[in-house]
mmCIF file of the C-alpha atoms, coordinates in Angstrom:
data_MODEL
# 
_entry.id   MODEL 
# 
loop_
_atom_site.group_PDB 
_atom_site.id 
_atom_site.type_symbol 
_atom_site.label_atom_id 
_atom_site.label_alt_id 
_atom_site.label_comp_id 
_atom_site.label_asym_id 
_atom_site.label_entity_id 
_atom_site.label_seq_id 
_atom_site.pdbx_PDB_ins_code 
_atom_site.Cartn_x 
_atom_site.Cartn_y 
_atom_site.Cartn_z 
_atom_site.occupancy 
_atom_site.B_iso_or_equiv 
_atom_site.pdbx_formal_charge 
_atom_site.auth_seq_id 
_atom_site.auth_comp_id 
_atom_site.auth_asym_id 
_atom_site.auth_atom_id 
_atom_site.pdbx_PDB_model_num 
ATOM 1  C CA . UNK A 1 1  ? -42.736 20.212 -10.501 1.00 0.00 ? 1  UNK A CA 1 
ATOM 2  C CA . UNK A 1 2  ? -39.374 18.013 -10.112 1.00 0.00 ? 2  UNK A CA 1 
ATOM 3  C CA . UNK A 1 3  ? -39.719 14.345 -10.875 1.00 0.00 ? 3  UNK A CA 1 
ATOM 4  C CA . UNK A 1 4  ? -39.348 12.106 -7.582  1.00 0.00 ? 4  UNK A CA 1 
ATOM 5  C CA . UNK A 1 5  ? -37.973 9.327  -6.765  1.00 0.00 ? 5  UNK A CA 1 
ATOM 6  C CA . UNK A 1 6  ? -37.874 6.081  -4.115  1.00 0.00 ? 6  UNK A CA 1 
ATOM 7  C CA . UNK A 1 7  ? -34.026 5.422  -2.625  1.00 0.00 ? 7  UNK A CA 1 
ATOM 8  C CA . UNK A 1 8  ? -33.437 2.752  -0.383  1.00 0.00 ? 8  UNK A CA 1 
ATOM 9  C CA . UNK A 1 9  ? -31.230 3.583  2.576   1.00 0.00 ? 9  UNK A CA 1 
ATOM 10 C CA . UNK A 1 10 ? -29.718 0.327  4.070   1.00 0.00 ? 10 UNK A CA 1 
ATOM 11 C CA . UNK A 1 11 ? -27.407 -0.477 7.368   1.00 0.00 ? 11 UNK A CA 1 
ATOM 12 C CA . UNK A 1 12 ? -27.087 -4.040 8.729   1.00 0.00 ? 12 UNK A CA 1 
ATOM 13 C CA . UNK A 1 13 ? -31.030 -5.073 9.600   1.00 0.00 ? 13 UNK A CA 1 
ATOM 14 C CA . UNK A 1 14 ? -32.434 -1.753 8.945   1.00 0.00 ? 14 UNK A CA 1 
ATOM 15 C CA . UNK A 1 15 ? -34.131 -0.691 6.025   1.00 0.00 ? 15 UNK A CA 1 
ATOM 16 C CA . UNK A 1 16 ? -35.423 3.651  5.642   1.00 0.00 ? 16 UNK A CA 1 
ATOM 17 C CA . UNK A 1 17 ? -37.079 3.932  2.268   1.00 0.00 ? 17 UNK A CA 1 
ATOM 18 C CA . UNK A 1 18 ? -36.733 7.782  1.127   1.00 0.00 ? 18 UNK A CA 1 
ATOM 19 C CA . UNK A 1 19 ? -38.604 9.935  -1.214  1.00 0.00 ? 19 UNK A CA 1 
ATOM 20 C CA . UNK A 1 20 ? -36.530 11.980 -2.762  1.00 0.00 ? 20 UNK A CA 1 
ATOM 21 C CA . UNK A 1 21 ? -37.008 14.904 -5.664  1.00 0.00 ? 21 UNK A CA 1 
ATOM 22 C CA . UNK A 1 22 ? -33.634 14.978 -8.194  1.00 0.00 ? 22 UNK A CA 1 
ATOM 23 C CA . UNK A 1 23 ? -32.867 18.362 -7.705  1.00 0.00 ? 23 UNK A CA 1 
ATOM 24 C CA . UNK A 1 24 ? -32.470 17.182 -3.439  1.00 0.00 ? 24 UNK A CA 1 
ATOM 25 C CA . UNK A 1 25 ? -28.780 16.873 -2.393  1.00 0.00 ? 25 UNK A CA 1 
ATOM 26 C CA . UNK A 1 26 ? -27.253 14.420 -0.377  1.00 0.00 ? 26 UNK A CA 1 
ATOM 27 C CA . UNK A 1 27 ? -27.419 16.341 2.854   1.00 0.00 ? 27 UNK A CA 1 
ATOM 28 C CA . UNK A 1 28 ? -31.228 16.650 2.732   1.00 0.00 ? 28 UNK A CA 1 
ATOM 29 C CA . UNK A 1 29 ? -31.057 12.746 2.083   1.00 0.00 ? 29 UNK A CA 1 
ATOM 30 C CA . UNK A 1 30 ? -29.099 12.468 4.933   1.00 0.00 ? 30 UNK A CA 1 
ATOM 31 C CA . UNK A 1 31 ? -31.761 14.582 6.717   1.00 0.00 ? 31 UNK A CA 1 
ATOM 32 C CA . UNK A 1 32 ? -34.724 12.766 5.962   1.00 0.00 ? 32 UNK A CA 1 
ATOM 33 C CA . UNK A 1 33 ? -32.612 9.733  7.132   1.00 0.00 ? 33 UNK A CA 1 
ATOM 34 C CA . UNK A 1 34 ? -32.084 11.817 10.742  1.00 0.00 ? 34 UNK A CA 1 
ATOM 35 C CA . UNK A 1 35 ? -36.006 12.082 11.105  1.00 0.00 ? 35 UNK A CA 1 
ATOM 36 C CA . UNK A 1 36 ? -36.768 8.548  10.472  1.00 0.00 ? 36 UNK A CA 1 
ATOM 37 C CA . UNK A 1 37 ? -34.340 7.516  13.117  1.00 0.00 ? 37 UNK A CA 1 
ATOM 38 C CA . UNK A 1 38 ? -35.998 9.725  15.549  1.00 0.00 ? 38 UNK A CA 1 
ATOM 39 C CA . UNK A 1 39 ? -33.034 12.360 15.542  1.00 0.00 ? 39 UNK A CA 1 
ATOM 40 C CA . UNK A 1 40 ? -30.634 9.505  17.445  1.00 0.00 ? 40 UNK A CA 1 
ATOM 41 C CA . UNK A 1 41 ? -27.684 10.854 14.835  1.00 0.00 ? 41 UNK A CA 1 
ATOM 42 C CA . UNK A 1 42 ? -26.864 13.923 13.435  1.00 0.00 ? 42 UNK A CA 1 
ATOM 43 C CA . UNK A 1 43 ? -26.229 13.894 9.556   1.00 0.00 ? 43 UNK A CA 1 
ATOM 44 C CA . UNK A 1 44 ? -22.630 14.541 9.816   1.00 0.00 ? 44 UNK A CA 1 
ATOM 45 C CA . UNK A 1 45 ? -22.186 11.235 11.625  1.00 0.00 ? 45 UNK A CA 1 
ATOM 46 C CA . UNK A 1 46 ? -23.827 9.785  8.613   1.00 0.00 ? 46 UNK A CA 1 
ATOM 47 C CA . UNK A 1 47 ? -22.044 8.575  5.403   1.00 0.00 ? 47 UNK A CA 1 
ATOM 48 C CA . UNK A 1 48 ? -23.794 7.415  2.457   1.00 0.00 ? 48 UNK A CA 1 
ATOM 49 C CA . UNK A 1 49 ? -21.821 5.124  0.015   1.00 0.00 ? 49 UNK A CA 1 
ATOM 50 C CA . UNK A 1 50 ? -23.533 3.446  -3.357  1.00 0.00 ? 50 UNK A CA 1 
ATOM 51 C CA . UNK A 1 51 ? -22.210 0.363  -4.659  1.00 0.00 ? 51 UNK A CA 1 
ATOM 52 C CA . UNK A 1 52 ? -19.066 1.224  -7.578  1.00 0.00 ? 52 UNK A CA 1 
ATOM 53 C CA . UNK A 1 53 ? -19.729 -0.636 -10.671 1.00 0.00 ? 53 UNK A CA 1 
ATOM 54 C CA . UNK A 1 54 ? -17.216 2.136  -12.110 1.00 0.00 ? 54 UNK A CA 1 
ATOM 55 C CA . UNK A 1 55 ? -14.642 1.509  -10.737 1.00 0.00 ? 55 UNK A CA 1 
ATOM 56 C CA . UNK A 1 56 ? -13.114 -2.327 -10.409 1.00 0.00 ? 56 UNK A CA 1 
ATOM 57 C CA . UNK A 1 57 ? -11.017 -2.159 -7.242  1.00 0.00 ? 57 UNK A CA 1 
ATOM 58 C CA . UNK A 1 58 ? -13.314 0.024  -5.286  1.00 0.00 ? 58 UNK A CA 1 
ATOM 59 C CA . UNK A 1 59 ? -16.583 -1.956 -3.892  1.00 0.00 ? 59 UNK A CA 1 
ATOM 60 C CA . UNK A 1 60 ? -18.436 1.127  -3.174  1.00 0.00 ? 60 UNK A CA 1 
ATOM 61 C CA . UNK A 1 61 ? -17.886 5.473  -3.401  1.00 0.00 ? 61 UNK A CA 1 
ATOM 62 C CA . UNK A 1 62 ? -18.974 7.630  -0.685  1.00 0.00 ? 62 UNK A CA 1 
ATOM 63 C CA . UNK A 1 63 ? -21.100 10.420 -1.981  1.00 0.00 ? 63 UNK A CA 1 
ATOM 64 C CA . UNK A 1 64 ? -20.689 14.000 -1.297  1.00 0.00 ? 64 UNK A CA 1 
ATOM 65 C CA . UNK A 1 65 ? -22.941 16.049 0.493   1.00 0.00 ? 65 UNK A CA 1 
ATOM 66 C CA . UNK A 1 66 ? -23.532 18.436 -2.115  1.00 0.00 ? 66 UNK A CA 1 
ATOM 67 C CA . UNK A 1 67 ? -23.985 16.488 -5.139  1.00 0.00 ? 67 UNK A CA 1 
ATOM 68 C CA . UNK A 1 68 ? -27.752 16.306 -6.015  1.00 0.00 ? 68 UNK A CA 1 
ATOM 69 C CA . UNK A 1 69 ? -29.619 12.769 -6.720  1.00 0.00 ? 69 UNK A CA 1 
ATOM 70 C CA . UNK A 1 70 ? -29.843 13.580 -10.642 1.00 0.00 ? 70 UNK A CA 1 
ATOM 71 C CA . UNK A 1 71 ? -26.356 14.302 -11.119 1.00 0.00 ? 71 UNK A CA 1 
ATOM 72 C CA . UNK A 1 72 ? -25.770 11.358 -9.482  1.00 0.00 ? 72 UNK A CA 1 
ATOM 73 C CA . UNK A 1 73 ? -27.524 9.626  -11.644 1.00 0.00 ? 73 UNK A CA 1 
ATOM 74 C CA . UNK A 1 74 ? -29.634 7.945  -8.871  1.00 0.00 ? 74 UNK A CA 1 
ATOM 75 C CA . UNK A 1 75 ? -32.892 6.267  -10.366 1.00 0.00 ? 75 UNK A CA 1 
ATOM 76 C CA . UNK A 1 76 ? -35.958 4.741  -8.018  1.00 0.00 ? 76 UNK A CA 1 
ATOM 77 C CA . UNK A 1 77 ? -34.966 1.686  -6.266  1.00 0.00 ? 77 UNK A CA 1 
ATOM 78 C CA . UNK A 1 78 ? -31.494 2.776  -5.798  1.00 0.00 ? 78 UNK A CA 1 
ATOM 79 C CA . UNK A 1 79 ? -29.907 1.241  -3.174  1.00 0.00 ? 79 UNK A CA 1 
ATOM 80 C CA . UNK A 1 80 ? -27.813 3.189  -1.045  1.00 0.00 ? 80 UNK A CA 1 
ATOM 81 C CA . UNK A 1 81 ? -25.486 2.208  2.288   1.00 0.00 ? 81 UNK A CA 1 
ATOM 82 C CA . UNK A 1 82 ? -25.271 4.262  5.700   1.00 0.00 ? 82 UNK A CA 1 
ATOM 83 C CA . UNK A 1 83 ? -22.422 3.742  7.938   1.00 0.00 ? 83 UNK A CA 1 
ATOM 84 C CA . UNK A 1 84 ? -22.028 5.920  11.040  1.00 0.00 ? 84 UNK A CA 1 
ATOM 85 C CA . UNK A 1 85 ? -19.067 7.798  12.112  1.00 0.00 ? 85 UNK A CA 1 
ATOM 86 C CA . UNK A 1 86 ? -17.754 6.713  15.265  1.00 0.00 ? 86 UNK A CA 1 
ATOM 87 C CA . UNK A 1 87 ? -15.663 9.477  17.289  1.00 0.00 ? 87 UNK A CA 1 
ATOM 88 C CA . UNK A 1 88 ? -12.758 8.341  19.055  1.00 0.00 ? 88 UNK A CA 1 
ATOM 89 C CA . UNK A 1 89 ? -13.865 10.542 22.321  1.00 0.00 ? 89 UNK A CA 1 
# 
Protein backbone atom coordinates (compact mmCIF):
# COMPACT_ATOMS: atom_id res chain seq x y z
CA UNK A 1 0.00 0.00 0.00
CA UNK A 2 1.60 3.57 -0.98
CA UNK A 3 1.95 6.04 1.84
CA UNK A 4 -0.55 9.13 1.42
CA UNK A 5 -0.47 12.31 1.86
CA UNK A 6 -2.62 15.84 2.53
CA UNK A 7 -1.60 18.82 -0.22
CA UNK A 8 -3.13 22.00 -0.02
CA UNK A 9 -4.23 23.47 -3.32
CA UNK A 10 -4.62 27.33 -3.00
CA UNK A 11 -5.96 30.27 -5.53
CA UNK A 12 -6.95 33.72 -4.20
CA UNK A 13 -9.98 32.84 -1.48
CA UNK A 14 -10.20 29.28 -2.30
CA UNK A 15 -8.80 26.58 -0.49
CA UNK A 16 -9.16 22.36 -2.15
CA UNK A 17 -7.38 20.14 0.33
CA UNK A 18 -6.18 16.87 -1.71
CA UNK A 19 -5.33 13.42 -0.73
CA UNK A 20 -2.82 12.31 -2.57
CA UNK A 21 -0.69 8.76 -2.68
CA UNK A 22 3.34 9.53 -3.68
CA UNK A 23 3.45 7.41 -6.46
CA UNK A 24 0.20 10.02 -8.01
CA UNK A 25 1.50 12.48 -10.66
CA UNK A 26 0.70 15.89 -11.08
CA UNK A 27 -1.98 15.40 -13.67
CA UNK A 28 -4.10 13.19 -11.38
CA UNK A 29 -3.55 16.14 -8.80
CA UNK A 30 -4.72 18.33 -11.22
CA UNK A 31 -7.68 15.93 -11.66
CA UNK A 32 -8.83 15.61 -8.31
CA UNK A 33 -8.61 19.48 -8.35
CA UNK A 34 -11.19 19.34 -11.66
CA UNK A 35 -13.77 17.27 -9.50
CA UNK A 36 -13.77 19.46 -6.56
CA UNK A 37 -14.52 22.42 -8.72
CA UNK A 38 -17.42 20.67 -10.17
CA UNK A 39 -15.63 20.08 -13.66
CA UNK A 40 -15.83 24.21 -14.34
CA UNK A 41 -11.97 23.73 -15.80
CA UNK A 42 -10.29 21.23 -17.54
CA UNK A 43 -6.77 20.24 -16.10
CA UNK A 44 -4.87 21.64 -18.90
CA UNK A 45 -6.14 25.10 -18.02
CA UNK A 46 -4.68 24.38 -14.67
CA UNK A 47 -1.06 25.14 -13.55
CA UNK A 48 0.29 24.16 -10.34
CA UNK A 49 3.37 26.13 -9.04
CA UNK A 50 5.08 25.43 -5.33
CA UNK A 51 6.85 28.09 -3.68
CA UNK A 52 11.07 27.99 -4.82
CA UNK A 53 13.16 28.06 -1.81
CA UNK A 54 15.85 26.65 -4.42
CA UNK A 55 16.22 28.91 -6.32
CA UNK A 56 16.77 32.84 -5.10
CA UNK A 57 15.43 34.85 -8.03
CA UNK A 58 12.54 32.64 -8.83
CA UNK A 59 9.46 33.03 -6.20
CA UNK A 60 7.86 29.90 -7.24
CA UNK A 61 8.45 26.66 -10.14
CA UNK A 62 5.65 25.34 -12.05
CA UNK A 63 5.52 21.61 -11.79
CA UNK A 64 5.27 19.22 -14.56
CA UNK A 65 2.55 17.08 -15.23
CA UNK A 66 4.37 13.99 -15.08
CA UNK A 67 6.52 14.27 -12.17
CA UNK A 68 5.03 12.21 -9.25
CA UNK A 69 4.44 13.82 -5.57
CA UNK A 70 7.51 11.71 -4.08
CA UNK A 71 9.95 12.74 -6.51
CA UNK A 72 8.90 15.93 -5.86
CA UNK A 73 9.60 15.67 -2.66
CA UNK A 74 6.08 16.89 -1.60
CA UNK A 75 5.36 16.06 2.20
CA UNK A 76 1.64 16.52 3.97
CA UNK A 77 0.73 20.04 4.38
CA UNK A 78 2.40 21.10 1.29
CA UNK A 79 1.17 24.02 -0.02
CA UNK A 80 0.70 24.27 -3.55
CA UNK A 81 -0.67 27.36 -6.00
CA UNK A 82 -3.27 27.02 -9.00
CA UNK A 83 -3.43 29.64 -11.55
CA UNK A 84 -5.68 29.19 -14.59
CA UNK A 85 -4.79 29.57 -18.13
CA UNK A 86 -6.60 32.17 -19.79
CA UNK A 87 -6.97 31.74 -23.76
CA UNK A 88 -6.73 34.71 -25.75
CA UNK A 89 -9.98 33.53 -27.93
Amino acid sequence: MSETCCIKVKRQKTIIFIEAYVTDNILTIKNKICKALRNEKEPSDIRLQLESHKFPNEQYSSLDDDATIGELGLSNNTILYMTYWISKD
